[in-house]
DRENPA-3360 file (N, C-alpha, C; in nm, 2 decimals, always signed):
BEGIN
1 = XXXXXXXX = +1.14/+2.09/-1.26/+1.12/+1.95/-1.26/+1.21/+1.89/-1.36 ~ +1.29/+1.79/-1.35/+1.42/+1.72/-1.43/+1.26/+1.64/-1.47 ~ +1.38/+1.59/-1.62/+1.33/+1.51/-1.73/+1.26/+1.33/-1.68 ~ +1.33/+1.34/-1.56/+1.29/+1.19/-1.51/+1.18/+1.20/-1.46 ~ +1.16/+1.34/-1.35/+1.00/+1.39/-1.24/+0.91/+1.41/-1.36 ~ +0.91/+1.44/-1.45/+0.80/+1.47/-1.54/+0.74/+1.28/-1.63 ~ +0.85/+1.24/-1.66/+0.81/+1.14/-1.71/+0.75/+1.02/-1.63 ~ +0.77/+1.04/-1.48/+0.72/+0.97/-1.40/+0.56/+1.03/-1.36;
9 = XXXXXXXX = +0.57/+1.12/-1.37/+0.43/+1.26/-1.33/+0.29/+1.20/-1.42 ~ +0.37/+1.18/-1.57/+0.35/+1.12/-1.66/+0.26/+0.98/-1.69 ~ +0.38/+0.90/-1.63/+0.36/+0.79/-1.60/+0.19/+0.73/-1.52 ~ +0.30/+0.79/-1.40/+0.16/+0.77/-1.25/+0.02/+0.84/-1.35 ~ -0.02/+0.97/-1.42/-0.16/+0.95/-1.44/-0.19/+0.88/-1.56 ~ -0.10/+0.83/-1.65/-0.15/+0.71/-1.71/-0.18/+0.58/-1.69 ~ -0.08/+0.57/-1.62/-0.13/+0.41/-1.55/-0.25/+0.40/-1.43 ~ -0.24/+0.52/-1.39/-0.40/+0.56/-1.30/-0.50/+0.55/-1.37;
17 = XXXXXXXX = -0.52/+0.57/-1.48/-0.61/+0.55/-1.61/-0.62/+0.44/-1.69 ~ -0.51/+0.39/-1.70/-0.54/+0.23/-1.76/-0.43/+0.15/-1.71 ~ -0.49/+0.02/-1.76/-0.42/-0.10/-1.64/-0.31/-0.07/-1.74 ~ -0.21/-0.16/-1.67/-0.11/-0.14/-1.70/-0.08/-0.24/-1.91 ~ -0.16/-0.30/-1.90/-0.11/-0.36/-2.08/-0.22/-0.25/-2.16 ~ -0.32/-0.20/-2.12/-0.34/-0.05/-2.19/-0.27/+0.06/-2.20 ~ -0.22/+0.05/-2.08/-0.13/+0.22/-2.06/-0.05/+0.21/-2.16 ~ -0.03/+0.33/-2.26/+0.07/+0.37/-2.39/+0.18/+0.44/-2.33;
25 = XXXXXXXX = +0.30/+0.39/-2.35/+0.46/+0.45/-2.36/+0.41/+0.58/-2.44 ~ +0.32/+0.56/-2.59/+0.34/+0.74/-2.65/+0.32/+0.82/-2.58 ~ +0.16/+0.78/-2.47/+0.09/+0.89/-2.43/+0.14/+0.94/-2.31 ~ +0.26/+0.88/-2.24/+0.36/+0.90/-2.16/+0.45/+1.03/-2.24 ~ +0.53/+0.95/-2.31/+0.61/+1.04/-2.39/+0.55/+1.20/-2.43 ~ +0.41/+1.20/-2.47/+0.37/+1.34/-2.56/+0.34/+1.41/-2.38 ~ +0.24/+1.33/-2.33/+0.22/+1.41/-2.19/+0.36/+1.45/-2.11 ~ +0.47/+1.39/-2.15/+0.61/+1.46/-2.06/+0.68/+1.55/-2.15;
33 = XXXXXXXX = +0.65/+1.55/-2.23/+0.70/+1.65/-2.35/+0.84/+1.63/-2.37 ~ +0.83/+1.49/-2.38/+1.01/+1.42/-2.35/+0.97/+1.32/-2.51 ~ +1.11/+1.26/-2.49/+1.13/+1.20/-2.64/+1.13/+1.04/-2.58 ~ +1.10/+0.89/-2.68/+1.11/+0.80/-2.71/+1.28/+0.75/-2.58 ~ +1.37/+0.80/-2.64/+1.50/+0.78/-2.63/+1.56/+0.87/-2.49 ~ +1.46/+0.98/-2.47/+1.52/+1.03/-2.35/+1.41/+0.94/-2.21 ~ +1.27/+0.87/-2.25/+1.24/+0.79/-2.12/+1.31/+0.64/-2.12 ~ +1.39/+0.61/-2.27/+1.47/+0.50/-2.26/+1.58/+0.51/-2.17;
41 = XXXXXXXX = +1.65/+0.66/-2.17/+1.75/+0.65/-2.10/+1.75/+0.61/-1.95 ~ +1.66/+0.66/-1.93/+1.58/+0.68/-1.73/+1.51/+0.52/-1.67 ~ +1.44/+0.47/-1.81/+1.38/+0.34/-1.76/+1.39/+0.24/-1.89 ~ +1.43/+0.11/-1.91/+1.48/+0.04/-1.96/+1.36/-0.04/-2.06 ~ +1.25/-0.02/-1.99/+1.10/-0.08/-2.07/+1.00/-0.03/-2.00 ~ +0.84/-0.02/-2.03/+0.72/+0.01/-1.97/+0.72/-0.07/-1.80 ~ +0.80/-0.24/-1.78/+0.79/-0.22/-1.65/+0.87/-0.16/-1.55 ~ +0.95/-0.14/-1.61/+1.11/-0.06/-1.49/+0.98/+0.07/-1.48;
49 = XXXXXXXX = +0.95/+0.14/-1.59/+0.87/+0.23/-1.52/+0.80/+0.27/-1.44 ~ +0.71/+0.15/-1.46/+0.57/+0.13/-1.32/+0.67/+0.07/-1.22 ~ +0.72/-0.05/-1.21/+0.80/-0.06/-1.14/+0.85/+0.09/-1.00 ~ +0.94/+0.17/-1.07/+0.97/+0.27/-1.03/+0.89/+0.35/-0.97 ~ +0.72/+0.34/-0.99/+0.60/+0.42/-0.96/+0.58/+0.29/-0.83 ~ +0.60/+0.16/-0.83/+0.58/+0.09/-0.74/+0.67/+0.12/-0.61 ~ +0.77/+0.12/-0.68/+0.85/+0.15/-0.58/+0.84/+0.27/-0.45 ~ +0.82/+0.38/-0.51/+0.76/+0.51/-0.45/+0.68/+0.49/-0.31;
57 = XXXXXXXX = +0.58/+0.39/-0.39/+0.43/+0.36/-0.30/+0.48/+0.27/-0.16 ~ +0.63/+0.17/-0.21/+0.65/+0.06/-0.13/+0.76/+0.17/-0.02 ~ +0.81/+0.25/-0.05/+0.87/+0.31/+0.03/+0.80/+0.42/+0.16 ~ +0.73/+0.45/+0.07/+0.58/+0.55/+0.15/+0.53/+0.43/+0.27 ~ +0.52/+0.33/+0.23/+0.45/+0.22/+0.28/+0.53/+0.21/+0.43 ~ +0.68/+0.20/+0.34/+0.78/+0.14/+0.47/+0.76/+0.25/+0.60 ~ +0.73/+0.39/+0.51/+0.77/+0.50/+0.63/+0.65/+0.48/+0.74 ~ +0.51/+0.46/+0.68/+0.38/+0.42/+0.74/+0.43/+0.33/+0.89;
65 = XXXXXXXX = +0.49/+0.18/+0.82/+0.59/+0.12/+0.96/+0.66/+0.19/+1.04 ~ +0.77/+0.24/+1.01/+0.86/+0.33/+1.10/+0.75/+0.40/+1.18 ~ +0.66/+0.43/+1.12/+0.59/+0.55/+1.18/+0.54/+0.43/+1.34 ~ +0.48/+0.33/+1.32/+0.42/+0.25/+1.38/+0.53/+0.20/+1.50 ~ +0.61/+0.17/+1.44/+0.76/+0.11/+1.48/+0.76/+0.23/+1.61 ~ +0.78/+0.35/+1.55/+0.80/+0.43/+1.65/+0.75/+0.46/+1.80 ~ +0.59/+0.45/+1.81/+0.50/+0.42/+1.87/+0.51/+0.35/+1.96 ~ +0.52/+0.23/+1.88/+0.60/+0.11/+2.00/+0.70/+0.15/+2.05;
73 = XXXXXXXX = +0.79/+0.20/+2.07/+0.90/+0.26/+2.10/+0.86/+0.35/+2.19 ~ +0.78/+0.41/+2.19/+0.71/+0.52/+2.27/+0.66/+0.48/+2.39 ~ +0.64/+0.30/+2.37/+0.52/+0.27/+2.48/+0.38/+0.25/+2.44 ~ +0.31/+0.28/+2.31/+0.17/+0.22/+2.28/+0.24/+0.06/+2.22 ~ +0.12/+0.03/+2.30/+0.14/-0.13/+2.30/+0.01/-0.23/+2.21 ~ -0.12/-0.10/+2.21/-0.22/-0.14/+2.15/-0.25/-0.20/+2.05 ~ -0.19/-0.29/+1.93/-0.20/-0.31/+1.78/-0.27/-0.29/+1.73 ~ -0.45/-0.25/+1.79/-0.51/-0.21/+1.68/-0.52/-0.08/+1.66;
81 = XXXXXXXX = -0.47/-0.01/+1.82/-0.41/+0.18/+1.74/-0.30/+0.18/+1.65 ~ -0.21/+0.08/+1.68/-0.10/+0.09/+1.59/-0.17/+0.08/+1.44 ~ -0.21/+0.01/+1.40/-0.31/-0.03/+1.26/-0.42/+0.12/+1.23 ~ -0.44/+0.18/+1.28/-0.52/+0.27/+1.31/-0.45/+0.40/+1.25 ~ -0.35/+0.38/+1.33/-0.24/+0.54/+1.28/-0.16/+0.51/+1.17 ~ -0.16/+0.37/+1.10/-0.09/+0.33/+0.97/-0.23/+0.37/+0.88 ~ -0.36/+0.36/+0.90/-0.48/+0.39/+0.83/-0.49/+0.58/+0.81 ~ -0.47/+0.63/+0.94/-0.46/+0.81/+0.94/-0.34/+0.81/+0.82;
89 = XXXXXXXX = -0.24/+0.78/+0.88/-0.11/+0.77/+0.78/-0.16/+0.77/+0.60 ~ -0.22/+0.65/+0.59/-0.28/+0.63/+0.45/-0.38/+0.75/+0.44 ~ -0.46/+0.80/+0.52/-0.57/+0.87/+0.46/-0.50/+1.00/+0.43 ~ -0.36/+1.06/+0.49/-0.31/+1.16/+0.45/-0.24/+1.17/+0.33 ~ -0.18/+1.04/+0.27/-0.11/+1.05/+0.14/-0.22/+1.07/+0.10 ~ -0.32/+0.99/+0.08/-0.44/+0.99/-0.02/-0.48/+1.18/-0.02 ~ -0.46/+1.25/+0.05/-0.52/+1.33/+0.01/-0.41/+1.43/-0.03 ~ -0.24/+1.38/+0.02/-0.15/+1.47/-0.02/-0.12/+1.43/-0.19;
97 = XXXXXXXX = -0.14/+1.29/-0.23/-0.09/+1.26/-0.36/-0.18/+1.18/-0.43 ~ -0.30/+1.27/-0.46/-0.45/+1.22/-0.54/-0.39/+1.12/-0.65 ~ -0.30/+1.21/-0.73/-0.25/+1.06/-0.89/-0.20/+0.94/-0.80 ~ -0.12/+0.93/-0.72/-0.10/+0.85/-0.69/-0.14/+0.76/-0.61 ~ -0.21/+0.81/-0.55/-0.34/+0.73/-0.45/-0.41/+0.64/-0.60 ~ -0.47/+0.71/-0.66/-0.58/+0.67/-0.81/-0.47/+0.55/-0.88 ~ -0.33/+0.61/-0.84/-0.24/+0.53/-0.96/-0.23/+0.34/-0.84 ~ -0.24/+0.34/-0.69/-0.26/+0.30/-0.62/-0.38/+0.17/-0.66;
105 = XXXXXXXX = -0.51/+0.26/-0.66/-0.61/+0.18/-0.66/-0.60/+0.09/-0.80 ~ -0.53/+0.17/-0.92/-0.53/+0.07/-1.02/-0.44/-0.05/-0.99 ~ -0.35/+0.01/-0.93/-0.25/-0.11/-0.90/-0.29/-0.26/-0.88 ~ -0.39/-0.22/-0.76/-0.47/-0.32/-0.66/-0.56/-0.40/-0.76 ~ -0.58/-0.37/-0.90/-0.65/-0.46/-0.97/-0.58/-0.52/-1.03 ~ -0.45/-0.47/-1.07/-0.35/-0.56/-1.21/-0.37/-0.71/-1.16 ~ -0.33/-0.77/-1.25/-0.32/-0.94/-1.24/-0.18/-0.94/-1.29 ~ -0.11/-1.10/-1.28/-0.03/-1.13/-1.43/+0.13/-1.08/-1.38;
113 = XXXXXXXX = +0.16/-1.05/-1.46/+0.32/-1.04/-1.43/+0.33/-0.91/-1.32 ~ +0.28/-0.80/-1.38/+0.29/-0.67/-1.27/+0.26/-0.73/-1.09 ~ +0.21/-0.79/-1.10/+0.18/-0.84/-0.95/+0.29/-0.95/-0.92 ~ +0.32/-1.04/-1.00/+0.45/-1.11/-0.98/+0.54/-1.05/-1.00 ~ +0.57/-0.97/-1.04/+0.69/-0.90/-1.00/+0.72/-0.86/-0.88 ~ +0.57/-0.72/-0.80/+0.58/-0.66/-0.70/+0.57/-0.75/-0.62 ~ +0.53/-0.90/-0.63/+0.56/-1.05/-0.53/+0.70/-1.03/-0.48 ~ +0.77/-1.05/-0.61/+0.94/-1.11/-0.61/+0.94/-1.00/-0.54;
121 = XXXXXXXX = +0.93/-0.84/-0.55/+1.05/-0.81/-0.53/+1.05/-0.72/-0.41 ~ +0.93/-0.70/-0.42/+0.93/-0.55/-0.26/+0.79/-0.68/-0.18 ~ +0.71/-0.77/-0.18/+0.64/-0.84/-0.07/+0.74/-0.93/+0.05 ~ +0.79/-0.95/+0.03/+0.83/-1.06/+0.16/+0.93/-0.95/+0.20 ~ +0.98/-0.84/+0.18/+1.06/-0.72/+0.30/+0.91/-0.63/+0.36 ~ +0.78/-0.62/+0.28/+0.74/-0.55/+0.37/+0.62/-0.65/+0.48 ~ +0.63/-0.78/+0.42/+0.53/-0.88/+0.48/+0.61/-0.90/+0.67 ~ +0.77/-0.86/+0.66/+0.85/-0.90/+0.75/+0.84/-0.78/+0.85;
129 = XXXXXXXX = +0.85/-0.64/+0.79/+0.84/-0.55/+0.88/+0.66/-0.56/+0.94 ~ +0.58/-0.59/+0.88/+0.46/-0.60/+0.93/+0.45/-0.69/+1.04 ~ +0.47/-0.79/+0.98/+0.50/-0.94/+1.07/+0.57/-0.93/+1.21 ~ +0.65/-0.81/+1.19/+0.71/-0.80/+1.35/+0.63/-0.73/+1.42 ~ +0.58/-0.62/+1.36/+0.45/-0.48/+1.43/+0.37/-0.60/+1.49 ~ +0.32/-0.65/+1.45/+0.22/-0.77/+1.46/+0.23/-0.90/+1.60 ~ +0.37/-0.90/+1.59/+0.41/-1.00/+1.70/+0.46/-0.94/+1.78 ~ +0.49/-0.81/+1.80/+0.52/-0.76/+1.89/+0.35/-0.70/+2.00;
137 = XXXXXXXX = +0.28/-0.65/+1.92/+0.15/-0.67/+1.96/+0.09/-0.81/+2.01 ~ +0.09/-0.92/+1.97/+0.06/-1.07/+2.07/+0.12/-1.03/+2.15 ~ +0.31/-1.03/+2.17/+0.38/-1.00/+2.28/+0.36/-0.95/+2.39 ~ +0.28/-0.86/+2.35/+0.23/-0.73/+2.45/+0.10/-0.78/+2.50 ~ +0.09/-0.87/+2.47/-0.09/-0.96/+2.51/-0.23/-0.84/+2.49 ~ -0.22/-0.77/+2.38/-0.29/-0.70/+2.32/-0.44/-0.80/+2.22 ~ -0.41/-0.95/+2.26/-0.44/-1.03/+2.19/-0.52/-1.18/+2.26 ~ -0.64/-1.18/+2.14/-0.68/-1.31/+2.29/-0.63/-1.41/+2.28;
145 = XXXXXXXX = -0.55/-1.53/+2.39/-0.48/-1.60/+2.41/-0.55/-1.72/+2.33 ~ -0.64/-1.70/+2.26/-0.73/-1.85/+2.23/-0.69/-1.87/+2.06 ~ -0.60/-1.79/+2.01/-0.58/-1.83/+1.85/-0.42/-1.86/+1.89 ~ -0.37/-1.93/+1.80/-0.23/-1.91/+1.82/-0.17/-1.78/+1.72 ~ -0.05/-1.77/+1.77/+0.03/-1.61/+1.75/+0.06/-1.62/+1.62 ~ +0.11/-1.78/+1.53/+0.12/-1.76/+1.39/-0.01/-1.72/+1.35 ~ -0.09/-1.79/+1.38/-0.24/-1.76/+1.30/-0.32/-1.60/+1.30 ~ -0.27/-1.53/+1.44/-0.32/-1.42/+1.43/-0.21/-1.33/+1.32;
153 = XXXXXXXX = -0.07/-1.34/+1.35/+0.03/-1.24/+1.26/-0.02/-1.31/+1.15 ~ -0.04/-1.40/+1.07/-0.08/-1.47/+0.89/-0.21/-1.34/+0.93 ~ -0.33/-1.37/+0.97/-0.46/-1.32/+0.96/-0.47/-1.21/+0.93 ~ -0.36/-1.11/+1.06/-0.38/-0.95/+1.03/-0.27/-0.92/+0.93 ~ -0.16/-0.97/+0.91/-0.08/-0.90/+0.81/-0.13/-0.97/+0.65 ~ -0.19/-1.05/+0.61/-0.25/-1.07/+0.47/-0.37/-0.95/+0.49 ~ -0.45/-0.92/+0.59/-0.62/-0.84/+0.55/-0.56/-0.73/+0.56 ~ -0.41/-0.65/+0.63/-0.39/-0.55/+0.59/-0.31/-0.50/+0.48;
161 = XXXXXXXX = -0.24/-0.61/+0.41/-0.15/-0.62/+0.28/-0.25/-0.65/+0.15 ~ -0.36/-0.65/+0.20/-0.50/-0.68/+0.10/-0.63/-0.64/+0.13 ~ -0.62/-0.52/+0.23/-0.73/-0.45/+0.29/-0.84/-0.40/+0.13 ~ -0.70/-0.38/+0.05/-0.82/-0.26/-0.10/-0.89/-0.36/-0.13 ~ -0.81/-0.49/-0.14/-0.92/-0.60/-0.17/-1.05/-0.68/-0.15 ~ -1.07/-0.63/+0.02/-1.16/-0.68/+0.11/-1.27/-0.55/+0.10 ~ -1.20/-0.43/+0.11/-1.29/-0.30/+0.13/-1.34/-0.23/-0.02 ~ -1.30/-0.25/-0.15/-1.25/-0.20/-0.23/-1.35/-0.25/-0.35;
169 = XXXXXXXX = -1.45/-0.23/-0.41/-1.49/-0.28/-0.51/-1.42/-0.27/-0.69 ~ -1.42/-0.38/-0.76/-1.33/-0.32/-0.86/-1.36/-0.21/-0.92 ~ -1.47/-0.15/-0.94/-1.45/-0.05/-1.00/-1.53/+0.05/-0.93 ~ -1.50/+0.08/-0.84/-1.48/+0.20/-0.76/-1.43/+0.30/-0.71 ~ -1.41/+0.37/-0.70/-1.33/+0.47/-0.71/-1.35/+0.57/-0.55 ~ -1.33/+0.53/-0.43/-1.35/+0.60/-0.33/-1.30/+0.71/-0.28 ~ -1.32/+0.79/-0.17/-1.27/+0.90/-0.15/-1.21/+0.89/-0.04 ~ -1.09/+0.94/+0.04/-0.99/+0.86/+0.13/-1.10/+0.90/+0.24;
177 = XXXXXXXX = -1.16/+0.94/+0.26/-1.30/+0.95/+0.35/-1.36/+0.85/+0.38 ~ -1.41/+0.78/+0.27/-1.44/+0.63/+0.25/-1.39/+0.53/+0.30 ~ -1.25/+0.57/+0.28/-1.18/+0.44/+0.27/-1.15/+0.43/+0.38 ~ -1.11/+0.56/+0.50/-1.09/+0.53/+0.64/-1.20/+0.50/+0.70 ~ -1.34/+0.55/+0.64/-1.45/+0.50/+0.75/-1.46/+0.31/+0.73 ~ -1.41/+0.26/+0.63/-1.43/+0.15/+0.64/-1.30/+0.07/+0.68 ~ -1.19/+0.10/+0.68/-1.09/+0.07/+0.76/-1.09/+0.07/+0.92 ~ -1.20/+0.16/+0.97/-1.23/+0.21/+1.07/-1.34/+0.03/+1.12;
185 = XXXXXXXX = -1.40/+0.03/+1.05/-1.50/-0.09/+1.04/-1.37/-0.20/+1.04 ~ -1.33/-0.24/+0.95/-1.24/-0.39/+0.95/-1.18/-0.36/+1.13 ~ -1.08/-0.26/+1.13/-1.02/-0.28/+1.25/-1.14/-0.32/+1.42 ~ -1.22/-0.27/+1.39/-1.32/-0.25/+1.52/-1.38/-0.46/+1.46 ~ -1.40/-0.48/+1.38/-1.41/-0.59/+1.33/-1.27/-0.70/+1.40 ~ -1.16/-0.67/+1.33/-1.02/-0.71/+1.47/-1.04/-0.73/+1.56 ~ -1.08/-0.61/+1.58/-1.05/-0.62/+1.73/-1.16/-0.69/+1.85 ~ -1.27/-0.70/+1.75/-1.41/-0.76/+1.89/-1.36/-0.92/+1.86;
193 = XXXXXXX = -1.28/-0.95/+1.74/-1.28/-1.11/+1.69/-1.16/-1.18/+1.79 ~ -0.99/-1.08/+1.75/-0.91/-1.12/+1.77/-0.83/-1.02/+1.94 ~ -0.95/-0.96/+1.96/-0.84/-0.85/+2.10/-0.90/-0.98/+2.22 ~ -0.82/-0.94/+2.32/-0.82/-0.99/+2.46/-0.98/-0.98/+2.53 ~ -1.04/-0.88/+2.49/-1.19/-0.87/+2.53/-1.29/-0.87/+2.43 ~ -1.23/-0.90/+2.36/-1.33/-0.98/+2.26/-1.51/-1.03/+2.25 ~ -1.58/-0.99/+2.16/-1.70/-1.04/+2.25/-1.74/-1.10/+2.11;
% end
């Protein structure tokens, strides 16, 4: 493990542990068994760090899409299986990358600058790739003709860009078990509101 994987290893279970203006730079440093000056060199201040831990998650995120993207490409046309196998998707990190899943859920509570950041800088590329999964599902008349197509792509891509928020109590701590059976609920919830047979 290089001096960078450890201080990030580091990182992720402290900030899994405390919000991010509790989490200590020392208790980074002693748990990486790295020095002041060698996590300076790698990350520039405490947010490039989390940052950098954000980053990880928003990439993981992207592959979730592709994954989806794919599908359609395949021929499923369904959106709410596509949302379904982005949910399997999620429940497999969760169980492949526990700190980080935990480092996840803390995320989802920050307020304040950490959230305006991850606004600026990774929300409107992944609000865009969603936003197409989404309209390409209307397209496919997967959808009932009685809302219009902006209002459905706004609806489902905010509850699924803010699902921990709707399903997620603040201080709870679920098990990706949990979290799919209630994902499992929102979507079946979708789909009786916003599918073509709707009841």
């Amino acid at each position: 493990m290089t001096k960078r994987e450890a201080i990030l290893e580091a990182a992720i279970r402290e900030f899994a542990e405390n919000s991010y203006d509790a989490a200590s730079i020392n208790r980074i440093i002693k748990m990486s068994d790295t020095s002041k000056g060698t996590l300076y060199h790698y990350f520039a201040d405490k947010m490039a760090l989390y940052m950098a831990i954000v980053d990880d998650l928003v990439q993981i995120k992207k592959t979730y899409f592709a994954q989806m993207q794919k599908l359609l490409d395949a021929g499923e046309t369904n959106i709410f299986a596509l949302l379904k196998e982005q949910a399997r998707a999620g429940t497999r990190f969760m169980h492949d990358n526990p700190e980080l899943y935990r480092f996840g859920l803390r995320f989802a509570r920050e307020t304040g600058p950490v959230k305006e950041m991850f606004a600026e800088r990774f929300l409107p590329d992944l609000q865009s790739a969603f936003q197409q999964i989404i309209a390409t599902g209307i397209a496919n008349l997967n959808l009932a003709d009685r809302y219009s197509p902006s209002f459905v792509v706004r609806l489902i891509g905010f509850t699924m860009m803010h699902y921990d928020e709707i399903l997620i109590g603040r201080e709870e701590d679920p098990t990706p078990e949990q979290i799919e059976e209630r994902l499992d609920m929102l979507f079946d919830f979708l789909q009786r509101g916003l599918g073509a047979g709707g009841t």
